[in-house]
DRENDREN-303165 format. One record per residue: x, y, z of N, C-alpha, C, CB in turn. Coordinates in steps of 0.1 Angstrom, whole numbers, plus 5000, padded with zeros to 4 digits. Each point is the difference from the previous one (the first is absolute). Glycine has a CB too. Layout:
<recs>
XYZXYZXYZXYZ...
</recs>
This chain:
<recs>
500849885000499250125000500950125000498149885012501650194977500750145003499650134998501449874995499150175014498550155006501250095002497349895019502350244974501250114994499250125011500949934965499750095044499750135012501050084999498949885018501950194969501250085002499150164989502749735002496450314998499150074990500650195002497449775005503450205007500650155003501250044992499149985022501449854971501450054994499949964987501349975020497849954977498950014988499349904996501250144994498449884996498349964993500249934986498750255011500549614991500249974989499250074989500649815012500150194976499350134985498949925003501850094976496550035016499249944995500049904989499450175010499549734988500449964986499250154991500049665004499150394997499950144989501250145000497349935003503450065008501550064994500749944993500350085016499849754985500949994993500049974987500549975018497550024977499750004985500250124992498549855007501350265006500350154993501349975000498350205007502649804999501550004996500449924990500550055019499049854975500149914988500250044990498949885008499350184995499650114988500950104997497849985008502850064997500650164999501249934994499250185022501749744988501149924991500049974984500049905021499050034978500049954986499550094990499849805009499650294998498850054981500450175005496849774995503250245017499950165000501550085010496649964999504349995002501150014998501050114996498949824999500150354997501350064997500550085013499350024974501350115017500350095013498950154997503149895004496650095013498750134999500450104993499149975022502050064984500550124992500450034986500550005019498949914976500750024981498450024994502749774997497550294993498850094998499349904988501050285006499549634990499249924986498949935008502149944981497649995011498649925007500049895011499250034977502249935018500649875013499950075012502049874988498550235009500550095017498750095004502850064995496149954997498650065005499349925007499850124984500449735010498749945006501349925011497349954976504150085029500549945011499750125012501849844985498450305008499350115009498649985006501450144986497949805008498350025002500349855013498350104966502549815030499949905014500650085011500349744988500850335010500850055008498450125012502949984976497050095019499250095004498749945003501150164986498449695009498849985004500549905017498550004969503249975031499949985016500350075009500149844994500650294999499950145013498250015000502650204992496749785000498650035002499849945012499250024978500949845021499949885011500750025013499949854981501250195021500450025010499850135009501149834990498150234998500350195009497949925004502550364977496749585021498950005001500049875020499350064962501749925035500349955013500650025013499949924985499850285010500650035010498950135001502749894997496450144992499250094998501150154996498049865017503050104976500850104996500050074985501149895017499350204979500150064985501349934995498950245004500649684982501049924994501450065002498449934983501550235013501650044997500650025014499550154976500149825031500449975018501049924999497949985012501649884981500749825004501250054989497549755004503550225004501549974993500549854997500750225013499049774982500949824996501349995003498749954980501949895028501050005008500449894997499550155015501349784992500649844999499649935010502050064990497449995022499449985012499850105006500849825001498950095016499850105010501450105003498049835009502950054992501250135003500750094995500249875008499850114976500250084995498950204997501349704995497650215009498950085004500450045013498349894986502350105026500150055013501250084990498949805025502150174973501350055001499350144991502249745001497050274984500350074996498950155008501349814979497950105029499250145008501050065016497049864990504350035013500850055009500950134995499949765010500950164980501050134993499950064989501349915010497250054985499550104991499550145005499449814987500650185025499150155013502150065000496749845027503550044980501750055005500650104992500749765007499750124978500850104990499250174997500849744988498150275015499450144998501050095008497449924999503150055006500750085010501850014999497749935015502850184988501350044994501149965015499050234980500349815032500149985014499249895005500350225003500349715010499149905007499650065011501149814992497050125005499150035006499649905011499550124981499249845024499749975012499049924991500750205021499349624984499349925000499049895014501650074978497449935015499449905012500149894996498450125010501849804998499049774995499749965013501849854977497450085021499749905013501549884995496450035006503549905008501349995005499749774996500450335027498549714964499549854998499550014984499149945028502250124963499750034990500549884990499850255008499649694985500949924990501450044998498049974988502449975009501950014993500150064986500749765010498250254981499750114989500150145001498849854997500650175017499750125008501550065007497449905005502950005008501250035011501150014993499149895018501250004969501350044994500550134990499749785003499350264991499950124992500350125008498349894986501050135030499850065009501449995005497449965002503249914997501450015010501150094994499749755008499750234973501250064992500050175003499749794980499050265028499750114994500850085019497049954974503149955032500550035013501150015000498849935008502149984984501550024997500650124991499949745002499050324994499950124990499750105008499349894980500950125032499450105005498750065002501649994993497549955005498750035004500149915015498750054974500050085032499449965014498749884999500550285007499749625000499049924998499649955015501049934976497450115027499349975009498849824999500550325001500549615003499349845003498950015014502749854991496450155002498749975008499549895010499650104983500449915027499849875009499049934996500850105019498849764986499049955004499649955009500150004985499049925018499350015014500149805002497950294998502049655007500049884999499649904991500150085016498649984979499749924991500150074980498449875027503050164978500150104988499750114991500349865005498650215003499350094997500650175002498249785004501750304989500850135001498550105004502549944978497950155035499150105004500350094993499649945020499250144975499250094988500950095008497249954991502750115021500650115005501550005004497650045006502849844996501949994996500650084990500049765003498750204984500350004987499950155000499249754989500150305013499850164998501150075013496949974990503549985017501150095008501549974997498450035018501549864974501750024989499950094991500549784998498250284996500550114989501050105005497850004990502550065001500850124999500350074989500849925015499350204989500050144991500549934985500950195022500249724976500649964988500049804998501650285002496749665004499749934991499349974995500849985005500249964981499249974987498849905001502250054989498349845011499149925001500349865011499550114975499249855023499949915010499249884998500350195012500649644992499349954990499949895011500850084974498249845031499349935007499349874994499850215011500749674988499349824994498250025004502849805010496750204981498649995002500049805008499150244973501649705021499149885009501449915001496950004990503349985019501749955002499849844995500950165025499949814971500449854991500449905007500850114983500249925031500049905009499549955013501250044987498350085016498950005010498250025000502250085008497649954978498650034993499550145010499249694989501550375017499350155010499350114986502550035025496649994976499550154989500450165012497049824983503950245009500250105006498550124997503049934998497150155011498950115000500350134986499949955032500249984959500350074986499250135000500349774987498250235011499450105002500350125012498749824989501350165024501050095007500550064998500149935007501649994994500950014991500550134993499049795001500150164987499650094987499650105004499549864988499550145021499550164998500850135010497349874994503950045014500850095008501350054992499149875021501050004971500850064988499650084992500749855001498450174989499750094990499350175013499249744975500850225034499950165005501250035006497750005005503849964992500650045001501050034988499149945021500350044969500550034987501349934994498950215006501349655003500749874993499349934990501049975019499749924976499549904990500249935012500550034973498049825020500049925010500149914991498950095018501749774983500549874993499249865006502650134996496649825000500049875005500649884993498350115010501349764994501049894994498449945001503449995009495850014983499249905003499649844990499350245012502149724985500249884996499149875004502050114999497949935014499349855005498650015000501749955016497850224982498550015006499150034983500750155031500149894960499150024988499849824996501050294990497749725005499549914995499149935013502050004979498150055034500049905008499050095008502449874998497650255008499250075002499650124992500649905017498250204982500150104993500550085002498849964995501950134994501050144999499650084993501749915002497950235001499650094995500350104999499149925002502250124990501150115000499050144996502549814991496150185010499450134999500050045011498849974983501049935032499650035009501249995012497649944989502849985004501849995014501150074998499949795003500050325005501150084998501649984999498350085009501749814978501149965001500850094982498949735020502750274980500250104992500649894986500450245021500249654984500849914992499349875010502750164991497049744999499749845003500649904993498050065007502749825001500849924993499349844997502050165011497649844979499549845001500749884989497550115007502149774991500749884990499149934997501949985007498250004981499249884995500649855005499450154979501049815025500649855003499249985014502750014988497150075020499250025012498449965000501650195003497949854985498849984992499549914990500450185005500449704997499449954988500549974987498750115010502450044987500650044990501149944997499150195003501749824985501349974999501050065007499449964982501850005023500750085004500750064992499849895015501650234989500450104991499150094995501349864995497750215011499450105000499550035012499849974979499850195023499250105007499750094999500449935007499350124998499650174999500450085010498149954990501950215010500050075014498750144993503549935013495450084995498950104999501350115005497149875006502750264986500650125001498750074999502549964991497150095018499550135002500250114990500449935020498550114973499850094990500950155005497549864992503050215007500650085005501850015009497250004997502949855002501049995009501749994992497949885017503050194983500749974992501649895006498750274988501649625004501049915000501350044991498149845005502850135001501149984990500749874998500350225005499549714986500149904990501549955003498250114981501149725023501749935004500749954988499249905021500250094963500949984991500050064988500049825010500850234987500350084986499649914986502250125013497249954977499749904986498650034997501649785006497550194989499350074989498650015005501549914982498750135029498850085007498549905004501050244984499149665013498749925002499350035016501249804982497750185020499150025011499850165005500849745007499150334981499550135005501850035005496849975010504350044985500850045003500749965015499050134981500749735023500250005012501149835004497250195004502049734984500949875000500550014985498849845019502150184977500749954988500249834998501150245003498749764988500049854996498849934986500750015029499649884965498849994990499349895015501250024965497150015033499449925008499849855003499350184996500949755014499749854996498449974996502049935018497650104974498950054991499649775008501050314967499049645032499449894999499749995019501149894972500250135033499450015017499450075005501249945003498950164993498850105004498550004995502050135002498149834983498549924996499149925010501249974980499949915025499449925009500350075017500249764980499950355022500450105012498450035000502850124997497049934991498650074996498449915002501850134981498349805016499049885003500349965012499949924978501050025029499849975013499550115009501849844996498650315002499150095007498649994998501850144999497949874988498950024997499049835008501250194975499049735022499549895008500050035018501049844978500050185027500050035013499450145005501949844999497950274997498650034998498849975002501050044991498849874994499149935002499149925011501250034983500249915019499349925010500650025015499549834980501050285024500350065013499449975012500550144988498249965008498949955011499949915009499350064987500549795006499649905002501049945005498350004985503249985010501349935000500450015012500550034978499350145026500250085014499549905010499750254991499249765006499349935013500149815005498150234992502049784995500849835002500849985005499749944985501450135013501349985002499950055016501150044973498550085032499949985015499649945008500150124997498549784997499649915006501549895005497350064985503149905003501349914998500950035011499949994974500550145025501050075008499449985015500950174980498149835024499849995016499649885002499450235005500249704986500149835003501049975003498849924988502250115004501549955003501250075009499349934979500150185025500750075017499249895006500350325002498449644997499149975016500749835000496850184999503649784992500549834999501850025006498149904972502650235030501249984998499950085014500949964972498450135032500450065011499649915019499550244979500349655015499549885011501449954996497049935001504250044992501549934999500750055009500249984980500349945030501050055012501150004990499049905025501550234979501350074996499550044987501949875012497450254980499550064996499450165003500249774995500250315000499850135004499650124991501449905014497450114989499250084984501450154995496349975012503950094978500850104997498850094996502649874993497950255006499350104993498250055004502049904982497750185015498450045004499149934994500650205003498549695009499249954991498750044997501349875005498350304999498950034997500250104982499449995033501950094968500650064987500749904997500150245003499249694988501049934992499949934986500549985023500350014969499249944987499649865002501550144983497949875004498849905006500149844996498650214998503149754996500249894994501249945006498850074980501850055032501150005007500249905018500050264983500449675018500049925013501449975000497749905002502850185016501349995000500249985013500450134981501149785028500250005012501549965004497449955002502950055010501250025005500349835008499750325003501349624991500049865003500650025015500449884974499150075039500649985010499449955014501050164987500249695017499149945010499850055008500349854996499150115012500150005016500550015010499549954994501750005003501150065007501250054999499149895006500650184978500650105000501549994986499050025032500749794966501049974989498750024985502249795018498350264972500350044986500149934990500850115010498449874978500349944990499850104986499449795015501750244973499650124995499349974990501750125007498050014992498549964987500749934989498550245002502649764991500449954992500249815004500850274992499449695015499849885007498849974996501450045018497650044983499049944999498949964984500750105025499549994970500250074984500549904993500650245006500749675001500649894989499049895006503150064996496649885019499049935001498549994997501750015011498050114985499050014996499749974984500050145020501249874975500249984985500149824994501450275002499349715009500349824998498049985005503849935013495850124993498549984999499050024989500650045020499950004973499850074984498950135003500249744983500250335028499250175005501250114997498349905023501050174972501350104997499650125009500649944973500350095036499850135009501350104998498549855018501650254992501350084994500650035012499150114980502049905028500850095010499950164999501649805000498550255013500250135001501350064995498549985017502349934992501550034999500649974986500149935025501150134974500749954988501349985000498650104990501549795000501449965002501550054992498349835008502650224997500950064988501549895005498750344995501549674995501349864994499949935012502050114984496849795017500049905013499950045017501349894982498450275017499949995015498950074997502149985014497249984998498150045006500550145004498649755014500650334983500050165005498650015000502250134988497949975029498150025004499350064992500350025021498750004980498850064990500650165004497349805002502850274992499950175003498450045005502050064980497149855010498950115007499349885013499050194972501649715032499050005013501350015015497649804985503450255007501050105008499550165001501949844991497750175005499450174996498649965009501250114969498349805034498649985001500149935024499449924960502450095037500249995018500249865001498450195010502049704983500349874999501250015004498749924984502049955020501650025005500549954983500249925034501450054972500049954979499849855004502450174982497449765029500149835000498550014996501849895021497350174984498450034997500150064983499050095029502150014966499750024990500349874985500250255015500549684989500549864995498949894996502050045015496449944990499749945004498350054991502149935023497850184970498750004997499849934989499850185009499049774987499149944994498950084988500549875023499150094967499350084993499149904991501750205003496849784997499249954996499150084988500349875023499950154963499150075000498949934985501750225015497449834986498449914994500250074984497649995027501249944966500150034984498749994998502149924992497650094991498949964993499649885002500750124986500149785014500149855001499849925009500950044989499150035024500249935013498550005005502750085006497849785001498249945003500150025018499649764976499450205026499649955016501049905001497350025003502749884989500349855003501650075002498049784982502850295009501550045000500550055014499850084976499150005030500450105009500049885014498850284985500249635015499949915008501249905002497750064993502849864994500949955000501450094998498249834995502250235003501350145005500150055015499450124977499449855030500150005015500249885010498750174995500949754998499949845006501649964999497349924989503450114998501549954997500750095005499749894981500050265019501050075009499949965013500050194986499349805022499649955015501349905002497050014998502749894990501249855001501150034996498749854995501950244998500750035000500850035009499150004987500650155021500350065011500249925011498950164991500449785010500249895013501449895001497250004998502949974985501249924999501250095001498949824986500650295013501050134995500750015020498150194971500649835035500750055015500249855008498450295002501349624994499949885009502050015003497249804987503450195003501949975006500350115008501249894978497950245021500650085005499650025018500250094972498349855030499949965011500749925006498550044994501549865000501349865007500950045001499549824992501450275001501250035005500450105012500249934978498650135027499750055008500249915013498750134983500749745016499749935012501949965005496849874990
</recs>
């Protein structure tokens, strides 16, 4: 039996992305930008999935910038605000920002800019009014994860936003994990730049978008022949973004409904795992996305097993789950954000991440709790006995 719970790091394509991408491959195939008839009717797919994706956010097509993903989308709404500037200015992030976000951010610290990291509160959540007493006179912008990836917390975006735009910053979110998943309405969220991906959705990977704010001006991370409103240079992956375009458009579609499934799923499967001795819920489970279930491996008395430990046992089970932590040339390094979130690093070594899909049943979520349970138990049993 094999039941795929990894949906935060991605999504299997639809099969109607991947007939539109077929399609585009084989018959319709030019480059938007060339003016004969090949390159009109590759412009007309091009533009009919900015249609698709700016309608998924309730945005004006010439908003959506086409990207290669989400990070490249974070990076170019980080130091596309930066480079505006001749001097270094003053930035915000919460302090539980993707690595899209914190790294771009780190570069801009070693450059001399002021950078204010936003606390959070235990269960990862950043206060509206923190956020508004880091401003200052000279900052630019300020960019806050709409729904965190390894703890599933939804930050107070709306807030947020509106403490930002009255103080005459740009505000940035990362909401990779929450489009498609909950609704977004960049008419109504005072947000200035949004970062999303198709691989998150449904879609192919190697594409995304970032919503830019009508009004807001960027300076452009690569030089060459002006594509996306002058902002990404590059010829378009005209066939991934086709099927980018359809997977929005379907999830849309069927939002509503998917939403509410999927939380059902999601609190079946806290209420089956939060009865596991040595188990420990992470992140807010009242804000939180709605396909996300996440926890901190640890017995009873205090010994440890790390999430990745478990991740490989769970895989020889044929369940695919994901670690918090990551590993670089063979050694375990703690999670940064459930260090930022007041974990120690032996606690930050040790999270867990469950998260639900299109595809996932009752019967999945049932059995993914039953085998982690057995697992865990074989996992802490040597570590008891060696205790004795």
């Amino acid at each position: 039996m094999q039941i795929y719970l990894d949906h935060s790091a991605t999504t299997p394509p639809r099969p109607e992305a991947i007939a539109t991408m077929q399609s585009v491959l084989t018959s319709q195939w030019g480059n938007p930008s060339s003016l004969h008839q090949w390159g009109n009717r590759a412009a007309t797919i091009l533009e009919q999935a900015r249609l698709q994706v700016a309608q998924l956010l309730n945005a004006p097509m010439d908003a959506i910038v086409f990207t290669s993903g989400g990070t490249e989308a974070d990076n170019l709404a980080i130091m596309g605000v930066a480079h505006r500037y001749t001097r270094p200015q003053h930035i915000v992030v919460s302090s539980v920002e993707h690595s899209a976000v914190a790294e771009p951010v780190r570069l801009l610290l070693q450059r001399g800019w002021q950078v204010t990291w936003l606390p959070v509160d235990r269960d990862g959540r950043v206060d509206p009014e923190q956020g508004q007493q880091a401003l200052r006179d000279n900052t630019v912008l300020v960019s806050v994860i709409y729904g965190q990836s390894e703890v599933g917390t939804l930050q107070p975006i709306e807030a947020l936003g509106q403490w930002v735009r009255q103080h005459g910053a740009l505000f940035h979110t990362d909401a990779v994990q929450v489009a498609g998943r909950l609704p977004i309405d960049v008419q109504r969220l005072p947000v200035d730049l949004l970062s999303l991906s198709s691989h998150k959705i449904y879609g192919p990977q190697g594409a995304g978008a970032l919503y830019v704010r009508p009004g807001v001006e960027l300076m452009p991370l690569l030089g060459g022949g002006g594509q996306e409103f002058r902002l990404r240079s590059g010829t378009q992956a005209l066939p991934s973004l086709a099927g980018f375009g359809v997977a929005a458009a379907l999830a849309a579609q069927e939002m509503a409904a998917e939403t509410l499934r999927l939380i059902h799923l999601r609190d079946r499967l806290f209420d089956h795992l939060a009865r596991v001795p040595g188990l420990a819920p992470t992140g807010d489970r009242r804000n939180r996305l709605p396909h996300h279930v996440s926890f901190c491996v640890t017995a009873a008395d205090g010994q440890q097993v790390s999430g990745k430990t478990l991740v490989r046992q769970m895989n020889l089970a044929g369940i695919g789950i994901s670690a918090g932590s990551a590993c670089h040339s063979g050694k375990l390094s703690p999670s940064p954000i459930l260090k930022a979130m007041g974990y120690s690093d032996r606690e930050a070594k040790c999270g867990i991440r469950l998260t639900l899909g299109r595809h996932t049943t009752e019967a999945d979520v049932d059995w993914a709790a039953m085998v982690l349970q057995q697992v865990l138990t074989r996992s802490l049993a040597p570590l008891v006995v060696s205790q004795v």
